[in-house]
N, C-alpha and C positions, 0 to 999 in steps of 0.2 A: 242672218242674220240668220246661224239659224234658218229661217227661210231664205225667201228669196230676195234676199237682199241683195241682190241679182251681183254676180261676179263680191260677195257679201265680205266674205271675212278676209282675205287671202289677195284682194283686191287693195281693199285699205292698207293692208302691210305694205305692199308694194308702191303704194301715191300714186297709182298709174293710172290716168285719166279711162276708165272703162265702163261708164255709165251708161246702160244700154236704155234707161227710160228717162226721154227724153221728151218734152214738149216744150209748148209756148203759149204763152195767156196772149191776150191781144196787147202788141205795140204800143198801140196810140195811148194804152194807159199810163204807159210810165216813161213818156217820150212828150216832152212840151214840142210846140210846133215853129218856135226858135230851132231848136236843135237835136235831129231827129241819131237817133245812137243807136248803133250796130248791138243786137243784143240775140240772147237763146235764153229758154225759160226749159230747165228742165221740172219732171213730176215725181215726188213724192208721196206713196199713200200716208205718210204720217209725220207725226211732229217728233222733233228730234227729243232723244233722253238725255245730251247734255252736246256740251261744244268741247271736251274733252278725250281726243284719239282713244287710249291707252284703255279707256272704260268703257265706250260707249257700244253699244249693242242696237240700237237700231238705223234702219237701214237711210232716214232721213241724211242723219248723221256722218253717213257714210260718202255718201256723194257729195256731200258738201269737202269732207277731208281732201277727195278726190283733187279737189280745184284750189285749194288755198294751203297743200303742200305737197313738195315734189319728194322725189328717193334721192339719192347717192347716186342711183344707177337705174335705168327704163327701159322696160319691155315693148320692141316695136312691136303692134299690135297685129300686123300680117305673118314678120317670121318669128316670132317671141324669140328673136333676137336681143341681147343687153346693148344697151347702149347709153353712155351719156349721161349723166344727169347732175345734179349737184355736184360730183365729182366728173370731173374731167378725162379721168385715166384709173386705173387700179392697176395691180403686180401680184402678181401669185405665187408664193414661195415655192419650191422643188416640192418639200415634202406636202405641197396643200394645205398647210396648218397656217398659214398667215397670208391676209390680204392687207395688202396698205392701199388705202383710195387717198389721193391727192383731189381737193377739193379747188373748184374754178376761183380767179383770182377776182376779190371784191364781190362776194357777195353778201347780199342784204337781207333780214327781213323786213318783214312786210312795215313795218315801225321805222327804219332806216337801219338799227343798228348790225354793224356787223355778223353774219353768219359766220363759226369757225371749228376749228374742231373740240374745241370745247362744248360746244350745243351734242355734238355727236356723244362724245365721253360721258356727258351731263343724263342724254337719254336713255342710253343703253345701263349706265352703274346705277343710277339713283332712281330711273323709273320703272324700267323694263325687267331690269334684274333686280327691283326691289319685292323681297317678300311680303312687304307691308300693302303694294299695291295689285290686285287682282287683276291682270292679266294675261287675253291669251297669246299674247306675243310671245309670252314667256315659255308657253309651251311650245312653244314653233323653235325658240331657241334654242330649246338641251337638247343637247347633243349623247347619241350616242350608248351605253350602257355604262356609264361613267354620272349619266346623267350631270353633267355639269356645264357650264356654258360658257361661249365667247367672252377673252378679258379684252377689253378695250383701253387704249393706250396712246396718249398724245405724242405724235413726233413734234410737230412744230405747230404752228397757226393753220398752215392747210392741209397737211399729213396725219391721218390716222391710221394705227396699225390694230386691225382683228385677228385675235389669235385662237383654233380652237385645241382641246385638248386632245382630238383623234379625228380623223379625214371624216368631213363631213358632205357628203355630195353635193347639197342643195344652197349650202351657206355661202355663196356670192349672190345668190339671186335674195337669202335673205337678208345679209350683212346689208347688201345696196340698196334694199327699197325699204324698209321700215323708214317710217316717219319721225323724222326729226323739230323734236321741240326747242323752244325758249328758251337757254339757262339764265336771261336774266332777267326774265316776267317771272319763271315759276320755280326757280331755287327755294326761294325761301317757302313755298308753301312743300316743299320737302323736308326742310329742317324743324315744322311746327306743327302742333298737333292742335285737334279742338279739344272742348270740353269734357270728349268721351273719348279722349284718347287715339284718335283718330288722323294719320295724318289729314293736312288741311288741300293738299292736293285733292285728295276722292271727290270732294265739294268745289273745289274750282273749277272755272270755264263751264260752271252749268246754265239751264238757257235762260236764264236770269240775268246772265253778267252782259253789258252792251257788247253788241257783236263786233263794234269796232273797235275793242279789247281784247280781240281773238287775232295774235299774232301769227301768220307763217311764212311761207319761203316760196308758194307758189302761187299758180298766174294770175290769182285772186284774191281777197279779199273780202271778207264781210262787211255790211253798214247797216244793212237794219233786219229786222226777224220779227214778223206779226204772227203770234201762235195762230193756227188752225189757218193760214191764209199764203204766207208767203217769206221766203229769205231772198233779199237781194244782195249780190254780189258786184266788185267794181274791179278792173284789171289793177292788179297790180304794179305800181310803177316801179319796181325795184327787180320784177322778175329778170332772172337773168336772160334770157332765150330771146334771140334773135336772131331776124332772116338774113338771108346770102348780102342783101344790103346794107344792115346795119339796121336796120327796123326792129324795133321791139317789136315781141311777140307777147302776149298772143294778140290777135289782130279785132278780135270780139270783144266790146267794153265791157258788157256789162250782161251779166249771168241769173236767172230768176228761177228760184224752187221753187213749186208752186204745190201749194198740201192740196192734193183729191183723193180723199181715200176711194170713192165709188169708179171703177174701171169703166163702168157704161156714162158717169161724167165728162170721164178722159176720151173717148168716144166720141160722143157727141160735140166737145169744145173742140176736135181733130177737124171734124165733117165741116165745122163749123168754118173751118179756115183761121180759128186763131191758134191753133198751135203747129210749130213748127214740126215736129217729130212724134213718134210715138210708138212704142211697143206693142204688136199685131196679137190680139189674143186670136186663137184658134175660129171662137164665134164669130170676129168680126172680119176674118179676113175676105170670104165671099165678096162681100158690099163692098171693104175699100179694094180690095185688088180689079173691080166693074169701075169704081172712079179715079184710079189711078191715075189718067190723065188730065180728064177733067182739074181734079184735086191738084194738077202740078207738083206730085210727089209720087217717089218711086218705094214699092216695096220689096227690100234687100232679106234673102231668105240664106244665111249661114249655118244651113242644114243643125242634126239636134242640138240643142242647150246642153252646156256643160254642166249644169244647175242638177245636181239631185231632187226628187220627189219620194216621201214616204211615207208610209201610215207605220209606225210601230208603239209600243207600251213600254212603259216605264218599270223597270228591273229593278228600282232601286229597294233593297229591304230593310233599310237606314229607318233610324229616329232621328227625332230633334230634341233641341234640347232640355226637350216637357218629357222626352221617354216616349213623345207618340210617333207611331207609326207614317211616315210620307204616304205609302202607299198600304190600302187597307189589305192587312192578312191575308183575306179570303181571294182577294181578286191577284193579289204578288203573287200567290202560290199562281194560280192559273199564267198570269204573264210569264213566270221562270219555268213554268214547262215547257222545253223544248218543243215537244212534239205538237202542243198548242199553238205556237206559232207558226210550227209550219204545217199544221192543217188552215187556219188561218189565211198565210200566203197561197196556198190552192186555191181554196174558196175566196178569193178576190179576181172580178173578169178584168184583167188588164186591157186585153183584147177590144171589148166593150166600150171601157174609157177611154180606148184610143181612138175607136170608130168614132161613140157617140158626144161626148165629149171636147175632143181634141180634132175631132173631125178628120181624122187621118192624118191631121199635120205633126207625125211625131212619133218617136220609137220605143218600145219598151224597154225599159231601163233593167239592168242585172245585176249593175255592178256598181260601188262608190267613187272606182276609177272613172273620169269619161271617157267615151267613145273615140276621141279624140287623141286619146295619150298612147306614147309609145308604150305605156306599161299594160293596158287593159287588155284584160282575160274574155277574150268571148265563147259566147257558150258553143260555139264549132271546137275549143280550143280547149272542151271541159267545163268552163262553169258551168254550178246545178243551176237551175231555174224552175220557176214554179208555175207551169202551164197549169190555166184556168182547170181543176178538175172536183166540184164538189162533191162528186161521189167520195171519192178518196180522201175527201177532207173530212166527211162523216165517218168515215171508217177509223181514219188515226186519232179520231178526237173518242171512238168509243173502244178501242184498242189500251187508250191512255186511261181509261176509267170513267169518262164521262159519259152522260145518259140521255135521254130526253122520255119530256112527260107526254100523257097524251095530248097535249095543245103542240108538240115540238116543241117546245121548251128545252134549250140544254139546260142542263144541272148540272153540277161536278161531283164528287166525292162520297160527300155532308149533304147532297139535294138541295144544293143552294146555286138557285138561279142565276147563269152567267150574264152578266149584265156590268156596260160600265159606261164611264164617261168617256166622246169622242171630242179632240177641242180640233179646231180651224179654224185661224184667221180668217176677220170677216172682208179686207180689203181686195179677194182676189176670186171671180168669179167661177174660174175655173177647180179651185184649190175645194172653192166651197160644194162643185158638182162631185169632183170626185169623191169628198164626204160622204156625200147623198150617197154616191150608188155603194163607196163601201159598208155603210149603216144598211142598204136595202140588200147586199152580198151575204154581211156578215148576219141579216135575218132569217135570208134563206137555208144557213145552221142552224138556225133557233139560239142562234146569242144576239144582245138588245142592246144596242152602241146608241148611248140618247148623246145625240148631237150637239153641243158650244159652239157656236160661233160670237166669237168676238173678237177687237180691236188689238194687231198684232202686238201693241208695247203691254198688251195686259196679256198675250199670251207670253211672251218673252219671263216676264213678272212671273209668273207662272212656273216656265220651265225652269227657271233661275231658282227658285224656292223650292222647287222639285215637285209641285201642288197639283199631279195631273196623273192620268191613268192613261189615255190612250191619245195620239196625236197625229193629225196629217199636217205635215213639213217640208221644208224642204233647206238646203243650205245654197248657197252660193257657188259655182266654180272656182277653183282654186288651181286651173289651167291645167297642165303635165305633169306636173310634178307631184306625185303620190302624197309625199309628203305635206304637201299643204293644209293634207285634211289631218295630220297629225292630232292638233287639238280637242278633234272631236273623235279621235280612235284612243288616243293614249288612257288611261285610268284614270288617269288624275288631271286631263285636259279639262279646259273650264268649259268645252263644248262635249262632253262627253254626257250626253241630255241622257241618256237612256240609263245610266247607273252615274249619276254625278255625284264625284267624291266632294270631301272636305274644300272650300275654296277660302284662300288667304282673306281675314274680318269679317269671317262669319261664325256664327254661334257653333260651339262642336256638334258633330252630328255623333251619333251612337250604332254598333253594329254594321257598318259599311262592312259590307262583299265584296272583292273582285273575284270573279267566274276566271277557270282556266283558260278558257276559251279567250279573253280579255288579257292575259298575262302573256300566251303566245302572242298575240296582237302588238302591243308591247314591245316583247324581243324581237318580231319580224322588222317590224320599224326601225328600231335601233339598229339592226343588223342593215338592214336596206339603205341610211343612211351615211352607213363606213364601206359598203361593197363600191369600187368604182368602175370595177366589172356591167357596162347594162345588159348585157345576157344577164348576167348572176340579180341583176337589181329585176330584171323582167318577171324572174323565175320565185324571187324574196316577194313581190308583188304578188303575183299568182295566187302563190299561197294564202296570202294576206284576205283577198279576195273571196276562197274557194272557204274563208272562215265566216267571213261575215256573211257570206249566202247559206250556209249550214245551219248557223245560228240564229238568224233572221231578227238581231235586234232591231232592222228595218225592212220592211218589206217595201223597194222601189217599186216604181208604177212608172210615170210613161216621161219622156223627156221631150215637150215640144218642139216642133222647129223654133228655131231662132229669128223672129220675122220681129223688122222694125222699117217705118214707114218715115221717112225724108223727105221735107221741101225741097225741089229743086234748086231756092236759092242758095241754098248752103253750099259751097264747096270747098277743095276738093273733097268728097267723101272716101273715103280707102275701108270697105266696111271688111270687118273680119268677125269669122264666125264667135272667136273668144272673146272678140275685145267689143264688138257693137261699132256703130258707125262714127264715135265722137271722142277714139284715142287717140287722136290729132288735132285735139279742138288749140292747139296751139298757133296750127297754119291755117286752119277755117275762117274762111268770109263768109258774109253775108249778104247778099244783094239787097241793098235797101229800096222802097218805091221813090 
């Protein structure tokens, strides 16, 4: 999300059940003692920004998508194998330019009425591939140096055929999981505009509208939403999926968010025995892994997060549309100097963070690729890296013309105090130490990072308006596949935080840059997704890689282990290191008392 919207943006594309933070309020509260009901309560730090896929940006949001719509086609979550999903089958033409998915016979949404391939033709022409509506789907979609995108084409009731205009590598894993909507809840708010001109879609499904208005196609269901407290969820009875018996699935009724934005909340309601699962921050792991048993839950460690972590500043040298400057003159110049940020990334002790911090539980990060991917460059392999060295970070930053007064003070050019704003999310303890020590890092340059922390949907607000100078973040996994993080590499991606262009219903901006360095970026991509060569895609990667460590519009920091804490009653668990323990919450029981 942006951050860690844990498995965040790339997740939601795909509908694939991979929610790795998980808990449970206590039972007895939403269970009369007539009839006691099989249920999981996952956790949310925050309230959702709307109940509409296609726009929505925080990570509330996200996990809920997760459960109440499925793909075309699913990622098992051990061998990120395809398999399955809304569609039954697909066909791959010779030249890889068309896939026809055949969709399973009689399906439903969540309302009864038929699913078909009209919802699929409806989603992809009128919302995904509509200029009117901002999203990043759309970036994930173009294709190629052509930049142009998959046409989508009704064969019959359960046949549809994706066409692209030149071999695109990754487009079955995206054609089959993007999320499919409504066409006959939300047609019309496509064909009509509000008062300002507006389609009336951008305003629909926001969390105003009853939840039990929020149609979809998977194993759940909404019914009620208390801001700042809770969304409950109910299986869906139409979901298709069922076991070797003829049992519907999923076998768990009933599904509860629960809003904690405090991490040492989620903590203590764990210890406490009311929650079922939970996300092991580095601090807490000591304590629960001594109760382990006691507690009757196991702690499942799938080596590091695929999740990026990063401090970097804001490039952009754009106005709005007053003529003012996003980012002030004096501080832009200092961010767009190269060798400023990579004195910068020196002078930060990664090392430190991961000892004191992170507690050892976790690697330091080099690259945007993860660790994990066939494609990632490690630094045995050539990546540069930026070993803790402030000597050498005072040197490049007085090499580049900057000075310091007799307090240490840097100055730059003009004798004007380097100094800016640091923002991070207040919902995540860790996120907020690492702050700390890079404000007490970047002091011991003599530059004066005053610290923001605040409430993740007002930084999102933030990055989205471009209203920020320096930020520690991070983005979600987006698995193997390089391309996923497209969005946020391409120029003109709507996650491209660090120089974000013009985005479809927003006021013109004035002056936008793209840097060379950003236009290679670009063409490596492009080029990466018509190679079907993976030597050649490993080696287009590489490069890709060897640019953004050069450039440092983010400087990574450390990637936790992956540690999430399970009731035993839950089974079967099948935990995997990308997908978390609950990508099979379709065949999951519950042992009830």
């Amino acid at each position: 999300m942006i951050d860690r919207i844990r498995r965040w943006f790339l997740l939601f594309l795909f509908s694939i059940f991979t929610v790795t933070s998980l808990s449970s309020c206590n039972p007895s509260r939403f269970k009369s003692k007539a009839a006691q009901v099989s249920q999981l309560v996952f956790v949310s730090p925050s309230d959702p920004d709307t109940f509409n896929p296609p726009i929505s940006e925080s990570l509330f949001s996200r996990i809920v998508f997760g459960l109440i719509y499925d793909g075309l086609i699913n990622e098992n979550g051990i061998t990120a194998e395809l398999e399955p999903g809304l569609a039954e089958s697909w066909d791959i033409s010779e030249d890889k330019r068309r896939i026809t998915f055949t969709l399973r016979p009689g399906l439903k949404w969540s309302d009864g009425e038929p699913f078909t391939s009209d919802d699929i033709v409806f989603t992809y022409n009128e919302i995904y591939l509509n200029d009117k509506i901002s999203t990043g789907v759309r970036d994930i979609l173009r294709i190629g140096t052509s930049g142009g995108f998959p046409s989508v084409t009704k064969l019959d009731e359960r046949r549809v055929e994706f066409t692209v205009p030149e071999p695109f590598s990754p487009f079955l894993r995206y054609a089959g999981g993007i999320t499919i909507l409504p066409k006959h809840i939300l047609k019309d708010s496509i064909n009509t505009t509000d008062g300002n001109g507006n389609l009336k879609f951008l305003s629909t499904w926001g969390t105003d509208t009853d939840p039990q208005q929020i149609i979809g196609n998977g194993p759940y269901k909404m019914v009620s939403y208390t801001p700042a407290q809770r969304i409950i969820l109910q299986r869906n009875p139409y979901y298709w999926r069922q076991d070797s018996k003829g049992s519907p699935q999923p076998y768990i009724e009933r599904i509860i968010v629960q809003i904690i934005e405090n991490t040492d909340n989620q903590f203590i309601r764990f210890r406490s025995g009311e929650l079922d699962s939970l996300d092991v921050a580095p601090e807490m792991f000591g304590l629960l892994k001594q109760e382990e048993k006691r507690g009757n839950y196991r702690i499942y460690n799938g080596g590091a997060s695929s999740d990026t972590q990063f401090f970097g500043f804001n490039l952009n040298k754009a106005k709005n549309e007053k003529g003012e400057a996003f980012v002030d003159r004096i501080k832009s110049r200092w961010f767009n100097t190269l060798v400023f940020r990579q004195a910068v990334a020196y002078g930060i002790n990664r090392e430190a963070m991961k000892t004191n911090i992170f507690r050892g539980l976790g690697e330091l990060q080099h690259s945007p690729v993860a660790m994990q991917s066939p494609y990632y460059l490690s630094p045995e392999e050539g990546l540069k890296v930026y070993t803790y060295d402030p000597q050498k970070a005072r040197e490049l930053l007085l090499d580049a013309g900057f000075k310091y007064n007799a307090q240490g003070k840097l100055l730059d050019w003009d004798n004007n105090q380097v100094r800016f704003t640091l923002l991070v999310k207040a919902e995540e303890k860790s996120r907020i130490d690492a702050a700390v020590q890079i404000q007490n890092d970047l002091n011991n340059l003599g530059i004066q990072a005053d610290l923001q922390v605040i409430n993740f949907n007002v930084i999102v607000q933030k990055l989205m308006s471009r209203d920020w100078e320096a930020y520690v973040g991070g983005f979600g996994g987006g698995g193997v596949e390089p391309h996923s993080s497209f969005n946020i590499w391409y120029s003109q991606g709507s996650l491209h935080q660090f120089n974000q262009g013009q985005m479809p219903g927003e006021p013109p901006i004035q002056g936008w840059e793209v840097s060379d360095w950003e236009l290679e970026i670009d063409r490596l991509f492009e080029e990466g997704v018509k190679e079907l060569d993976e030597r050649k895609r490993q080696e287009i990667y590489g490069q890709f890689q060897q640019i953004v460590q050069e450039q440092v519009p983010f400087l990574y920091l450390v990637n936790p282990l992956s540690l999430q804490a399970v009731r035993d009653r839950i089974n079967p668990i099948k935990f995997s290191a990308l997908n978390g323990a609950f990508w099979n919450l379709y065949e999951l029981q519950v042992k009830t008392n």
